[in-house]
PARO-648187 format. One record per residue (C-alpha): y, z, x. Coordinates in pm, whole numbers, padded with zeros to 5 digits, always signed. Layout:
% PARO-648187
YZX ...
This chain:
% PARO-648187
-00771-00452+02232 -00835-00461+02651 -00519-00513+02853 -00444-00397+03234 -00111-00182+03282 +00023-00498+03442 -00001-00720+03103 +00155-00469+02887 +00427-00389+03165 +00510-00746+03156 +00528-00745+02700 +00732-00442+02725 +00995-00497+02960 +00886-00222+03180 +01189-00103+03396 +00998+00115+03666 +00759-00006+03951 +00417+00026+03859 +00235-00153+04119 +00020+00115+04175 -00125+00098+03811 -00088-00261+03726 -00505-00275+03719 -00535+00037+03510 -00675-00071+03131 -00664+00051+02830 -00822+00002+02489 -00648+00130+02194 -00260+00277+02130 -00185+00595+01975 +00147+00736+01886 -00045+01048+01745 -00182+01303+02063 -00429+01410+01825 -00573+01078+01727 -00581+00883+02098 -00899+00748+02174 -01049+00783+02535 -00860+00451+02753 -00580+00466+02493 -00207+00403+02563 +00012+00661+02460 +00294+00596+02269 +00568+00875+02226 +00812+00800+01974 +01102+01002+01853 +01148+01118+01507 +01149+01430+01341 +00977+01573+01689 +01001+01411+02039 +00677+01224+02129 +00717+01285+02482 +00683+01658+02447 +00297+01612+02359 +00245+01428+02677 -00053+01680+02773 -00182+01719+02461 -00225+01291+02475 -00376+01319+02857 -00624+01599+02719 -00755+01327+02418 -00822+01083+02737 -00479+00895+02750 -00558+00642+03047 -00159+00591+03041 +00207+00635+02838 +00460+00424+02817 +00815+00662+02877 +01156+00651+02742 +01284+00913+02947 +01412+01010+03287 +01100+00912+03528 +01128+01293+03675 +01032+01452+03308 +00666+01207+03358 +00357+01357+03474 +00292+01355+03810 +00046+01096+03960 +00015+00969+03581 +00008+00578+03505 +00357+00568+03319 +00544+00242+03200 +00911+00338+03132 +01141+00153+02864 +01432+00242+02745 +01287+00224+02360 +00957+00360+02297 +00930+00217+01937 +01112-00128+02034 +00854-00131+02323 +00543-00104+02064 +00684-00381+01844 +00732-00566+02169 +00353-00572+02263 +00279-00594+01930 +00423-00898+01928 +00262-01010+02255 -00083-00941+02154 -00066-01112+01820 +00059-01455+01991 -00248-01364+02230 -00521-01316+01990 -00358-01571+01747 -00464-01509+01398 -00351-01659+01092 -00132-01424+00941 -00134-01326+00538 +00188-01052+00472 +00206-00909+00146 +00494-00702-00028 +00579-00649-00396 +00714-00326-00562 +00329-00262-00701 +00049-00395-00612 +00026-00447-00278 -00215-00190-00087 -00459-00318-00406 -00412-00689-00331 -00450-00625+00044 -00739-00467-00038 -00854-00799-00207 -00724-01007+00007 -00898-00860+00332 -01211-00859+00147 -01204-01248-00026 -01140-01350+00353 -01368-01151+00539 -01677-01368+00322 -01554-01642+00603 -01345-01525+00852 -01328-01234+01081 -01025-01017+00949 -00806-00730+01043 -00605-00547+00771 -00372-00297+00740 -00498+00083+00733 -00397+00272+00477 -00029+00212+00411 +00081+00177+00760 +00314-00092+00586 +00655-00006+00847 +00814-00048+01148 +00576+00163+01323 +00239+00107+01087 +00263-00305+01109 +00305-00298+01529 +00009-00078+01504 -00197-00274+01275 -00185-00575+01519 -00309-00379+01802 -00558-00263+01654 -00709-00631+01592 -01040-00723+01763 -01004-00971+01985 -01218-01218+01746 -00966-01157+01468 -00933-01472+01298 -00713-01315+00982 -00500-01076+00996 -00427-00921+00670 -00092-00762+00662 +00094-00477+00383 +00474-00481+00441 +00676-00183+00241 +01047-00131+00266 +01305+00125+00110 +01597-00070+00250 +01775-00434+00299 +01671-00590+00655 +01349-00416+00711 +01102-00696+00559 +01337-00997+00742 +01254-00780+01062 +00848-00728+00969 +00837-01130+00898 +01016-01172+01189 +00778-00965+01380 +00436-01133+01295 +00566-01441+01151 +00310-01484+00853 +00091-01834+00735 +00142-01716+00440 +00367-01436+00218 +00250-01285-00126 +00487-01074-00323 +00309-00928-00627 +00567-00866-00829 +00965-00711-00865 +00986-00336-01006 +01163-00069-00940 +01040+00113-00715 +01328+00270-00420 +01613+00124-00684 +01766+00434-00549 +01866+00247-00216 +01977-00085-00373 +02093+00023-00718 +01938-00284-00934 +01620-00493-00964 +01778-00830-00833 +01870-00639-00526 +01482-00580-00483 +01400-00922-00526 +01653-01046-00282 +01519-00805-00019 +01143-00866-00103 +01183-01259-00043 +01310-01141+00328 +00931-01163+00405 +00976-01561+00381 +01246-01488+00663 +00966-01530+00931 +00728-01755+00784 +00602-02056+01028 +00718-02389+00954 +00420-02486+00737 +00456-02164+00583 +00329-02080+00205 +00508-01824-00029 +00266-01693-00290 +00425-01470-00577 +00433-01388-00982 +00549-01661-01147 +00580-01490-01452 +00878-01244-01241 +01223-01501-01316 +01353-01303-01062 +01147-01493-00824 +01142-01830-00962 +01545-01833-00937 +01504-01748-00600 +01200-01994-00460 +01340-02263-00671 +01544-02406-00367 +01305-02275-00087 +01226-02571+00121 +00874-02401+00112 +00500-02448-00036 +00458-02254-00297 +00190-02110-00529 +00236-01919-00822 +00009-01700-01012 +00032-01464-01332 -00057-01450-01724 +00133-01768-01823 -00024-02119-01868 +00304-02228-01649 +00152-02094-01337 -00081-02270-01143 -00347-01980-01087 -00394-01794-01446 -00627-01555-01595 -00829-01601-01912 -01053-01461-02155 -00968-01100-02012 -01238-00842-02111 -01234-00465-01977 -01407-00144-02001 -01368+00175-01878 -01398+00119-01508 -01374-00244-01434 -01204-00591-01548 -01365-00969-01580 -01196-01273-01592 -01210-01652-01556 -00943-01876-01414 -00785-02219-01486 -00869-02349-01164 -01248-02202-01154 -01310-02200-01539 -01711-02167-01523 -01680-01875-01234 -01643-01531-01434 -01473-01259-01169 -01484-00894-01243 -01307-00566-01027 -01419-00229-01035 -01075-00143-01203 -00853-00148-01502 -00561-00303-01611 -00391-00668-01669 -00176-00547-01373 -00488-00511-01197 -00556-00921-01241 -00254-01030-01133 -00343-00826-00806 -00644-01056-00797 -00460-01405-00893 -00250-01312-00567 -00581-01265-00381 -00742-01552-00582 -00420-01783-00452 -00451-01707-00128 -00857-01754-00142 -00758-02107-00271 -00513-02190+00018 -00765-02094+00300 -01042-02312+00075 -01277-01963+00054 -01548-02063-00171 -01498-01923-00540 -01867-01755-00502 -01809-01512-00241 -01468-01506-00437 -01625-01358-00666 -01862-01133-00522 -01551-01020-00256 -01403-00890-00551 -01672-00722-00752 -01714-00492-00442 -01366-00440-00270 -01316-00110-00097 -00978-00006-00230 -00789+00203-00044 -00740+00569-00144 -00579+00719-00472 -00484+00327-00596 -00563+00389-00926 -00979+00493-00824 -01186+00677-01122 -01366+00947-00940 -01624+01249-01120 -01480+01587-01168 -01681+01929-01146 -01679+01942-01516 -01825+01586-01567 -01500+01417-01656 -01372+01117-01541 -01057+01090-01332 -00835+00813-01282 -00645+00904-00938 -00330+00702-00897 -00129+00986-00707 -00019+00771-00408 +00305+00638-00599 +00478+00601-00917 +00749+00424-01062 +00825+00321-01404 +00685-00036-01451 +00334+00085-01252 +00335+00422-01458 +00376+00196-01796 +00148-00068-01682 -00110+00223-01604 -00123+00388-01910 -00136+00107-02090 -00459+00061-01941 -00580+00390-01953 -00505+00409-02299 -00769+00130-02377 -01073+00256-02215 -01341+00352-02439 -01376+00707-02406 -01635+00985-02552 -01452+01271-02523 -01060+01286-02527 -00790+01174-02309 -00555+01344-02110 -00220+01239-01890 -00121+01405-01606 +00243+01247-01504 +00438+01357-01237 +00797+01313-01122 +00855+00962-01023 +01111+00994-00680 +01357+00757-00533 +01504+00623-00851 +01828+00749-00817 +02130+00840-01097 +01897+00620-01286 +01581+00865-01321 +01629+01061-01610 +01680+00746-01813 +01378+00608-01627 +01163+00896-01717 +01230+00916-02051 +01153+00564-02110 +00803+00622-02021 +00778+00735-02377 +00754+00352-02492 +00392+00358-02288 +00269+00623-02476 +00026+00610-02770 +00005+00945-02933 -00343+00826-03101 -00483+00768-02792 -00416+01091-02568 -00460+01420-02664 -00243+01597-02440 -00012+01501-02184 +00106+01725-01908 +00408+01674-01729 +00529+01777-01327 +00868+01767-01202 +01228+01841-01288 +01289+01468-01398 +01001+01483-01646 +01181+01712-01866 +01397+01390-01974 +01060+01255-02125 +00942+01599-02232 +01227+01611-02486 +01203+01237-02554 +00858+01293-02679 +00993+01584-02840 +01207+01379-03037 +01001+01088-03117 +00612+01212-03108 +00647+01546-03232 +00291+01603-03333 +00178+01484-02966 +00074+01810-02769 +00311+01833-02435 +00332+02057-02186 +00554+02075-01899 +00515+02241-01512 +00757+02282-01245 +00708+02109-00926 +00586+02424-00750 +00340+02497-01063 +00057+02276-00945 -00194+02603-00989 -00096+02692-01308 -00140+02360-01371 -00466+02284-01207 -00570+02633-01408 -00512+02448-01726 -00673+02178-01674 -01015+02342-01538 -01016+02544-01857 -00930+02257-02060 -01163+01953-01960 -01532+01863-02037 -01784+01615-01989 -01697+01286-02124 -01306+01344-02100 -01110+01122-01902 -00753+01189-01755 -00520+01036-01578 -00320+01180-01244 -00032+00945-01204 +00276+01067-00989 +00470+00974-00657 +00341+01145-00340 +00608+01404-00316 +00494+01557-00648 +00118+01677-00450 -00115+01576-00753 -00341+01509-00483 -00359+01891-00454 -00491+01869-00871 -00736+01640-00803 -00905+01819-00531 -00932+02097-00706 -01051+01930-01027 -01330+01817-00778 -01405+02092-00649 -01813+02143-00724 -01774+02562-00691 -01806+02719-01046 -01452+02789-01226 
């Protein structure tokens, strides 16, 4: 992005006089001091710290200017400042402005699994024709979608965005914000039931994202999920559906996997074979969502299918990476809840393997007076023939510590507290060989990111 003080005054509501900046540019937006580009505008929100108290730090990285939700006497002196009276309201603001400037097509995904993967698919199936913008990492909020769209080029013809939310309202706002071509929701699970107690509460907050759809708007989402077909059945909406059932109108078939990737053909493209670099049925419903919205933008099924062979996933989404001892890794520590836990070891379970397998499971978070039942359930995903140890993190994995206790006795099953990640990591180093595989699987609070460094680590144990 390139805007003069005076534009972005104008977006923001700017309530001092800044005349004597208005021709003052800058290139980029930061709320981060450490991360502001040279020409960036700095943007000090308040949170768990107060933004505006790393106002130096921000003009030491190169800050060209700030905006300033404070009294105009705390601002640096002889400093291009535009004050609001909302720093983060202000960001959304130009946010706002600079998408109805640049003037993409907008794709917005959501879904309680799924959707930093089909992002990632997305983003890459249009890129083959279009010059696109995505969302980094998860910056999937109210902060991380604002800053997503200013960080478009302005020859951004798709903009590829990843809504989250952990609470009623937010996605109605995000759709509201960027008001997407077209919304994907992958699928309905339960992750953050914690803040809205059952799974039709999730779906009726995940179909906010059709809140801000344009008028010729398309909703893409699982068929298979009756959650959503109740609720898109009266939509005066397009719609295109996707999943594992012959009822949808963008289905996989003749499935084949091995250990580190998927192929597949489609109804629609029956003679065009498509393969990820990942495991898992859940995985190719990920790319039916992608696939869907290739269809509706009329991307041609070859670079379809080449987009997809080579994605660049984002971090930790379920990636196989080497460790020091020659074993494989499959690193899904970024989240966890119980449908993407089950649906992962189900995969996991079914890749051919040399050595033996192991399970690493942490604590699942955010589930509520519901976890314990939760966690024990995850015993139902587990095939004792096919692992030969699982190891368990967190205080709410003791539920399916005893479960498996109880029901897969032989099954060897060890348990760590949260705050036993060496002992753990100890174990494991001692423990694995070439030609294992194991799985890290956990929410983000649980650190098993902290495991699978180590288990990488190349210095000799």
């Amino acid at each position: 992005m390139k805007m003069q003080l005076a534009e972005i005054a104008h977006a923001v509501g700017a309530i001092n006089d800044f005349e004597q900046w208005r021709s003052v540019s800058v290139t980029s937006v930061a709320f981060d001091s450490r991360h502001l580009q040279p020409g960036g505008l700095f943007i000090p929100l308040t949170g768990e710290q107060d933004g505006h108290q790393f106002i130096q730090s921000a003009i030491d990285h190169g800050a060209a200017a700030t905006l300033w939700a404070r009294d105009l006497a705390t601002a640096p002196a002889g400093f291009p400042v535009i004050q609001v009276a909302d720093s983060l309201k202000a960001l959304q603001a130009l946010a706002q402005y600079y998408l109805t400037k640049i003037n993409p097509r907008v794709v917005a995904i959501t879904g309680s699994n799924g959707k930093t993967t089909t992002k990632d698919m997305i983003a890459s199936i249009l890129a083959t024709q279009f010059n696109v913008t995505k969302t980094h990492a998860n910056f999937n909020n109210e902060i991380g979608v604002p800053m997503t769209v200013l960080s478009m080029e302005p020859n951004t013809e798709m903009l590829v965005v990843e809504m989250g939310m952990d609470r009623p309202g937010q996605l109605d706002f995000l759709s509201n914000l960027v008001a997407p071509d077209v919304a994907v929701i992958t699928m309905i699970g339960e992750a953050h039931i914690e803040f809205f107690g059952t799974r039709d509460k999730i779906a009726d907050a995940k179909m906010e994202i059709t809140h801000g759809l344009s008028e010729d708007g398309i909703i893409v989402y699982n068929g298979d999920e009756p959650l959503l077909r109740d609720r898109t059945a009266d939509l005066n909406l397009r719609k295109r559906t996707f999943g594992q059932s012959e009822t949808t109108d963008l289905f996989a078939t003749d499935i084949e996997a091995t250990s580190t990737a998927t192929s597949f053909t489609t109804n629609l493209w029956p003679d065009k074979p498509f393969t990820i670099p990942m495991i898992g049925t859940y995985n190719v419903n990920n790319a039916l969502a992608a696939l869907s919205v290739a269809n509706v933008y009329r991307i041609r099924p070859e670079n379809a299918q080449k987009a997809l062979a080579t994605v660049n996933l984002t971090e930790n989404r379920a990636e196989w990476v080497k460790g020091a001892a020659g074993e494989d890794i499959l690193s899904d520590v970024y989240n966890a809840n119980p449908t993407a836990v089950k649906q992962v070891l189900a995969a996991f379970s079914q890749t051919p393997v040399v050595g033996k397998r192991y399970a690493v499971l942490g604590d699942m978070l955010e589930l509520g007076v519901q976890a314990d039942s939760m966690h024990a359930d995850i015993a139902t995903a587990i095939d004792p023939d096919k692992l030969s140890h699982v190891y368990l993190v967190g205080s709410h994995m003791v539920a399916l510590q005893q479960r498996l206790a109880q029901e897969m006795p032989d099954l060897p099953v060890t348990h760590f507290a949260a705050d036993a990640l060496p002992a753990l990591t100890s174990t494991l180093q001692d423990t694995l060989t070439a030609n294992d595989q194991i799985l890290l699987k956990g929410s983000h609070g649980i650190h098993l990111e902290q495991v699978l460094a180590a288990l990488q680590d190349s210095k000799e144990k």
